[in-house]
Structures are given as structure tokens and as C-alpha cells.
C-alpha positions in Angstrom: 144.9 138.8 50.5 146.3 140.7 53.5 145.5 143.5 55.1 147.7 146.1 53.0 146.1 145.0 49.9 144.1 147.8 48.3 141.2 145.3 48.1 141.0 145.1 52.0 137.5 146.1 53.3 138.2 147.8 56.9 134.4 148.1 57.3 133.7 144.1 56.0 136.4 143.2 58.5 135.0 145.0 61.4 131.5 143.5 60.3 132.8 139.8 60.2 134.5 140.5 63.7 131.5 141.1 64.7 130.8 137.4 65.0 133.3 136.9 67.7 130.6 137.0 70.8 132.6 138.6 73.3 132.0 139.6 76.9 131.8 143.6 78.0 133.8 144.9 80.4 134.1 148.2 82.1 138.2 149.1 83.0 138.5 152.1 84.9 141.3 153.5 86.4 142.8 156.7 88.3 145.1 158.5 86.9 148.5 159.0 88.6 149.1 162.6 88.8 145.9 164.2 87.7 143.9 162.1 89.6 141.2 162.0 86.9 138.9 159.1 87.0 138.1 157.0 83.8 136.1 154.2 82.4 135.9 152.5 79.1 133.8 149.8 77.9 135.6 147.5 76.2 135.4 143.8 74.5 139.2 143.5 73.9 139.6 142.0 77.2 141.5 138.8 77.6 143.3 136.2 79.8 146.9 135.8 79.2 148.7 134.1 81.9 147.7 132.3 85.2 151.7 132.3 86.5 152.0 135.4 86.7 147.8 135.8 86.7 148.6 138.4 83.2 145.2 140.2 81.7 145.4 142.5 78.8 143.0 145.1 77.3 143.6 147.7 74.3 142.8 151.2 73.8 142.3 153.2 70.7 145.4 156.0 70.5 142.5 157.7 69.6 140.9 157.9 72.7 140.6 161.3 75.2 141.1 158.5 78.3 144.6 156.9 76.9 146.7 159.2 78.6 145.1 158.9 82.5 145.2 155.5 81.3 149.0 155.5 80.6 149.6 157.5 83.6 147.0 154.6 85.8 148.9 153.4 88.7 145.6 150.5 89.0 143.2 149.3 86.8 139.7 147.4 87.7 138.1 145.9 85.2 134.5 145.3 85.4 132.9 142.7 83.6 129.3 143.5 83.4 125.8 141.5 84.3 123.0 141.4 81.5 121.0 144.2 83.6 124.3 146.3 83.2 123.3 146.7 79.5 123.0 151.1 80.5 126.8 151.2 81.9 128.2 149.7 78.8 126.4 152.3 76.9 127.4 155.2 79.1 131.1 154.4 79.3 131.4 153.7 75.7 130.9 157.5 75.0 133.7 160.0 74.9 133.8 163.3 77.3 130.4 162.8 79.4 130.3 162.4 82.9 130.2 159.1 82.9 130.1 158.9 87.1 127.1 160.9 88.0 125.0 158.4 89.7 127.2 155.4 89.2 127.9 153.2 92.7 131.0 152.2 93.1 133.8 151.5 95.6 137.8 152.0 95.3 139.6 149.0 94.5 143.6 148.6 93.8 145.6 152.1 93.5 141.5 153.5 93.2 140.3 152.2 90.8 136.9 152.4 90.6 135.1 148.6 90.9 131.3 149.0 89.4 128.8 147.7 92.1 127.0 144.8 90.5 129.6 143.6 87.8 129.6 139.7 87.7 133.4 140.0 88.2 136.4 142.4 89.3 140.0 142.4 88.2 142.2 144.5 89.9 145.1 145.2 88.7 148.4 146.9 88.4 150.6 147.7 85.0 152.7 145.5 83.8 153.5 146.5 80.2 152.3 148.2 77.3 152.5 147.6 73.2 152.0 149.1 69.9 149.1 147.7 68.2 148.4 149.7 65.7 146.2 151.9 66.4 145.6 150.9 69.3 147.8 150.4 72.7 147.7 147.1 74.1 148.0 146.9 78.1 149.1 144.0 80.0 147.9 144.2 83.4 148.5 141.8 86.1 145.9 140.9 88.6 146.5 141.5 92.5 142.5 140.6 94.0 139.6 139.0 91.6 136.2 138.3 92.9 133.3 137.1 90.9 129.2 136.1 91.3 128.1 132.5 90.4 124.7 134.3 89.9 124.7 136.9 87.4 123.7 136.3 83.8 126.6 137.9 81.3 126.5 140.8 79.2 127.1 139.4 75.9 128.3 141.7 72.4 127.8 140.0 69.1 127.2 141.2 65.5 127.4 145.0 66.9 124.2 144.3 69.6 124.2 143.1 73.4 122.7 139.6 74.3 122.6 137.8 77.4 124.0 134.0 77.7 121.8 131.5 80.2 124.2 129.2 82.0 122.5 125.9 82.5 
């Protein structure tokens, strides 16, 4: 069966992705001309390349932030600590202002960089694809810095978890 089938279950598929445990990340940006400042949590971040140091992220089309995205001269992304459970939940919601009260410091292009994250990416654009309906962004890392401390903010089967490293 594929995914064009009338049989395909959108909401079962979701479910059973579910199961992948991912990490939650924060990438904000500052858009180009407007200067408007974003921020999305997001699981659909991923390494792609170490030469040239390639990450990649993907946003709905549906999304208000997509265009200051697109228009994002920087990106940080912000992978978040187990006590950062709040800022996943703020930044996941559409057209609040998701800033009020939020430290932070400018990173690449300013981008905001969320004090306490376990790590930061910051990067610059390097290419963008259809996927869907979503749009993929590559995004290649210029600084990183990360904690050995922190305990992860962990997503599986739609509810946040927190991983002990032994």
C-alpha cells in the first residue's frame, strides 16, 4: 500500500510516527527585510553533512512564520533541556507573542539563541525543497556550542520525556 491509496490512514500514520522519539528544538530566525523575529518548535531537525557541517529542518507551508523564515538571513536552532518543557509549548503555538519574557542573546545574522538550550546551531541558508506540504531547509552551521550537563527534551508518542545519560 502507498501513500496515494484510498486506504491510507493520514491520522494512523501520524500516530505510528509518533514512535520515532525525537529531540525538540526551537529554530528562530530574523527576518531579512521585515525584521520580524520568529521561533518554531520543531522535531524535524536533523544532521546531514559534517563536510560542509549541513543541518536541515522543515516547515509546514501552512505556517504564518514560513515567509520571515524564507526571507531569514540566520537561523539558531535551539535544542532544548528537559526543564525547557514551557518553551516548546509556547513556540509551538501560532500568532502569540512568543518573546515576552524569553532570555535570549543574538547569535548569527540575529538570530535569537534561547538561554539554557543544551545546544546552539547557528546557521546560515543554504537551500530550500518541496516537501510536500512542507518546505524543507538546509542550513549550514557557522558556530555550535553545546552543555555536557543538561538532561534532553525528549517527544515520543505525542508527549515530552526526558532521557538520563548514564
Amino acid at each position: 500500500m502507498d501513500e496515494k491509496s484510498p486506504a491510507f490512514d493520514a491520522r494512523a500514520f501520524r500516530r505510528a510516527l509518533g514512535h520515532f522519539a525525537t529531540g525538540v528544538a526551537v529554530v528562530t530566525a530574523r527576518a531579512g527585510e521585515t525584521d520580524e523575529v520568529v521561533g518554531m518548535t520543531m522535531s524535524s531537525f536533523n544532521s546531514v553533512s559534517l563536510d560542509p557541517p549541513l543541518v536541515l529542518f522543515s516547515v509546514a507551508r501552512s505556517a504564518h512564520s514560513l515567509p520571515a523564515m524564507l526571507a531569514a538571513r540566520g537561523y539558531g536552532v535551539n535544542v532544548l533541556a528537559r526543564d525547557q518543557e514551557h518553551l516548546s509549548n509556547r513556540f509551538a503555538r501560532a500568532l502569540e507573542d512568543k518573546w515576552a519574557g524569553v532570555a535570549h542573546t543574538a547569535g548569527v545574522e540575529d538570530a535569537p539563541l534561547l538561554s539554557g538550550a543544551i545546544a546552539h546551531f547557528e546557521c546560515v541558508p543554504y537551500a530550500h525543497h518541496d516537501g510536500g506540504d512542507h518546505v524543507i531547509f538546509l542550513a549550514r552551521v557557522v558556530r555550535f556550542a553545546h552543555s555536557e550537563e543538561a538532561e534532553p527534551l525528549v517527544f515520543f508518542r505525542g508527549a515530552y520525556h526526558g532521557v538520563v545519560a548514564s
